[in-house]
C-alpha positions as a LaTeX table, in Angstrom:
\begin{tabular}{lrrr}
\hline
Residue & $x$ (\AA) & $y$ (\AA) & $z$ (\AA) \\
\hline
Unk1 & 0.00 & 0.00 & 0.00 \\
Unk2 & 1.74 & 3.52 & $-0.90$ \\
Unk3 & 0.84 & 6.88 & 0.96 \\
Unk4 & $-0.13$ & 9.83 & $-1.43$ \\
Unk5 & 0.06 & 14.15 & 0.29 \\
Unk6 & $-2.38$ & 15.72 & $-1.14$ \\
Unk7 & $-2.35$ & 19.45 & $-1.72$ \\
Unk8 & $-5.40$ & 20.98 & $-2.92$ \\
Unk9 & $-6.11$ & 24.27 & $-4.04$ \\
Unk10 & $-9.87$ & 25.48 & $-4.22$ \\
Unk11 & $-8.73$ & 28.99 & $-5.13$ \\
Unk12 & $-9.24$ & 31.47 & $-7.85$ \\
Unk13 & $-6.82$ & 33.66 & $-9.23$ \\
Unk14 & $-6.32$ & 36.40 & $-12.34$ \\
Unk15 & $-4.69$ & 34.38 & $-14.18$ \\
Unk16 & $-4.86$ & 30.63 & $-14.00$ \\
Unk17 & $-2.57$ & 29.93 & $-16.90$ \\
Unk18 & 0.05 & 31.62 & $-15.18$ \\
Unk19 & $-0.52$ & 29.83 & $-12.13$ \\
Unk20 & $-0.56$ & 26.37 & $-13.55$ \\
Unk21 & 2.53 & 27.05 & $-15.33$ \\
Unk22 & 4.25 & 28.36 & $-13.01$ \\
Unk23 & 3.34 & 25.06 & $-10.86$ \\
Unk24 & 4.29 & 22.95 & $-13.32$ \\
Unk25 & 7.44 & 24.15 & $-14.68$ \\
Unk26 & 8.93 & 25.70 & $-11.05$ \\
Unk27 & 7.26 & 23.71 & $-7.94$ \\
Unk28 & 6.93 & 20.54 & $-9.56$ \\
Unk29 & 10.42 & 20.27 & $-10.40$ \\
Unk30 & 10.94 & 20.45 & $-6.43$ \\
Unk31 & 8.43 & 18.40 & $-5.26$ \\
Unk32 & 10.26 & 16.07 & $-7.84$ \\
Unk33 & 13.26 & 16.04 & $-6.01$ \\
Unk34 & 11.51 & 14.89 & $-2.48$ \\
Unk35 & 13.52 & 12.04 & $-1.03$ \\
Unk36 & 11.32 & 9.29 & $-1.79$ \\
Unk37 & 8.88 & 10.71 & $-4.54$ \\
Unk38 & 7.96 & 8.16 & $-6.42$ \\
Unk39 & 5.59 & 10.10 & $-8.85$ \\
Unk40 & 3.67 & 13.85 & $-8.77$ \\
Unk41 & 0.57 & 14.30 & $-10.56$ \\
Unk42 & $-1.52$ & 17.39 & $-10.96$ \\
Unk43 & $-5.42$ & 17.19 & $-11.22$ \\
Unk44 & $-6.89$ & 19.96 & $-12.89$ \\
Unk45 & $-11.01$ & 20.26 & $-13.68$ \\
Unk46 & $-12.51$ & 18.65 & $-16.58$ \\
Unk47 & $-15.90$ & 19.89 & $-17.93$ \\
Unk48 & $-18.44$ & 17.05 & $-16.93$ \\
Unk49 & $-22.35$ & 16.85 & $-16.37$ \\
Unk50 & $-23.51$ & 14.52 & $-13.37$ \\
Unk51 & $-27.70$ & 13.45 & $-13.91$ \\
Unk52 & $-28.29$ & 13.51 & $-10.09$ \\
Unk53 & $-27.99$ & 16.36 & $-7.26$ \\
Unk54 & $-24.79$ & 16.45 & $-6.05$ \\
Unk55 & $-22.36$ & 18.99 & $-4.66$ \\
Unk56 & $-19.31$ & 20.00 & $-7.46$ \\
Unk57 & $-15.93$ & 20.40 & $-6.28$ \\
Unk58 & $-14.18$ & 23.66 & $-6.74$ \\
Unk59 & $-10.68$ & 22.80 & $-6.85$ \\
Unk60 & $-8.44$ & 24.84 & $-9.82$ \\
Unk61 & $-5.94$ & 22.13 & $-9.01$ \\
Unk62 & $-5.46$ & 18.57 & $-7.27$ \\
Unk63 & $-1.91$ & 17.93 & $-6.58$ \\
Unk64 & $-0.58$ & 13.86 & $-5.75$ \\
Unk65 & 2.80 & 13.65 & $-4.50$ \\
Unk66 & 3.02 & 9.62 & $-3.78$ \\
Unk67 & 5.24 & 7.69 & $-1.60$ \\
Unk68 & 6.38 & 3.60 & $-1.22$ \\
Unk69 & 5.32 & 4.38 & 2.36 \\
Unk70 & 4.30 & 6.22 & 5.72 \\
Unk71 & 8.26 & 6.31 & 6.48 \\
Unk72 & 9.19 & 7.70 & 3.35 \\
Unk73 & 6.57 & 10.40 & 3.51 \\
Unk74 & 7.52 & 11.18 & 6.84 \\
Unk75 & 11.06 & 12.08 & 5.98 \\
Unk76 & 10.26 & 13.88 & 2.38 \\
Unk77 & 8.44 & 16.35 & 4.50 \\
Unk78 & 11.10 & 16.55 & 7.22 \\
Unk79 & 13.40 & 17.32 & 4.35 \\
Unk80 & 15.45 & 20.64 & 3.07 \\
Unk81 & 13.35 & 19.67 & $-0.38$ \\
Unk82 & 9.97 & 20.17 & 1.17 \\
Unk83 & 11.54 & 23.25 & 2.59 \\
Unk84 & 12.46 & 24.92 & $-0.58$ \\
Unk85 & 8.78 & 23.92 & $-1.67$ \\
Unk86 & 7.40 & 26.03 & 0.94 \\
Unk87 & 9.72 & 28.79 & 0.00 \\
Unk88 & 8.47 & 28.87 & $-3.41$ \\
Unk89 & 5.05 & 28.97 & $-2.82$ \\
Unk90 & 5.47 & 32.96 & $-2.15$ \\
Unk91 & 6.67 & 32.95 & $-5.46$ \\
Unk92 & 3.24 & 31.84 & $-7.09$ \\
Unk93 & 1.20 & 33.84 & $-8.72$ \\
Unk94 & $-1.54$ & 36.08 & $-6.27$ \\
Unk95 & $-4.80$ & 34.09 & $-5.70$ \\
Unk96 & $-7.02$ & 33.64 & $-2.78$ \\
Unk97 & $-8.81$ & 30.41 & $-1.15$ \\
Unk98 & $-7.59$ & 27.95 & 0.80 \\
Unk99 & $-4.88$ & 25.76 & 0.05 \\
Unk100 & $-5.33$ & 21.71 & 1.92 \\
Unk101 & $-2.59$ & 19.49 & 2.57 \\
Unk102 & $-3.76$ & 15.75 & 2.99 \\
Unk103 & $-2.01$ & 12.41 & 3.63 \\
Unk104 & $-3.65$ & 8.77 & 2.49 \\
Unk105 & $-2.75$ & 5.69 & 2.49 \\
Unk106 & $-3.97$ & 4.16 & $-1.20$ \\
Unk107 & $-5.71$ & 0.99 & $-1.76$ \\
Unk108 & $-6.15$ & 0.24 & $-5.39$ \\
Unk109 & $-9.71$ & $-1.09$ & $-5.30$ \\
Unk110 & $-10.02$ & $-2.09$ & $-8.61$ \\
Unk111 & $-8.15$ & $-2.19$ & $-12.32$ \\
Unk112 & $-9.56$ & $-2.95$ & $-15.58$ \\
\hline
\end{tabular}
């Protein structure tokens, strides 16, 4: 079972091309180097139509940082990578919301 930290965004900015790329081509390069990373992907909204009443997200991005385990989590975030991460989020682009951070262990339920 690996352990994914979550970092959600539910935010709105000026300019969310600029913040995206700047995510992509500055922090993730960072969260990249986290001792243990085994993979980062970013989750960004797709345009979909649910027929029943239900309550939309509002996320502008989803980010999964995941790791072989609890351990390995524990020291990427104790780590002078996770540090510079922090650093550079005052260099992102000006937005407001709130910004989550989440850990989870992963259970792959099912594969086709």
């Amino acid at each position: 079972m690996t352990v994914s930290y979550f970092v959600r965004y539910d935010i709105s900015t000026a300019d969310a091309k600029s913040f995206l790329e700047h995510y992509r081509t500055r922090h993730v390069p960072i969260l990249a180097r986290w001792p243990g990373a085994k993979r980062v992907v970013l989750h960004t909204p797709a345009e979909w139509n649910d027929p029943f009443a239900i309550t939309r997200g509002n996320a502008m991005l989803l980010v999964q940082v995941e790791f072989e385990s609890a351990a390995a989590l524990k020291s990427a975030l104790f780590s002078r990578e996770r540090a510079e991460a922090r650093l550079d989020f005052q260099n992102f682009p000006a937005f407001s919301g709130t910004v989550t951070h989440q850990a989870m262990l992963s259970e792959e339920a099912w594969h086709a």
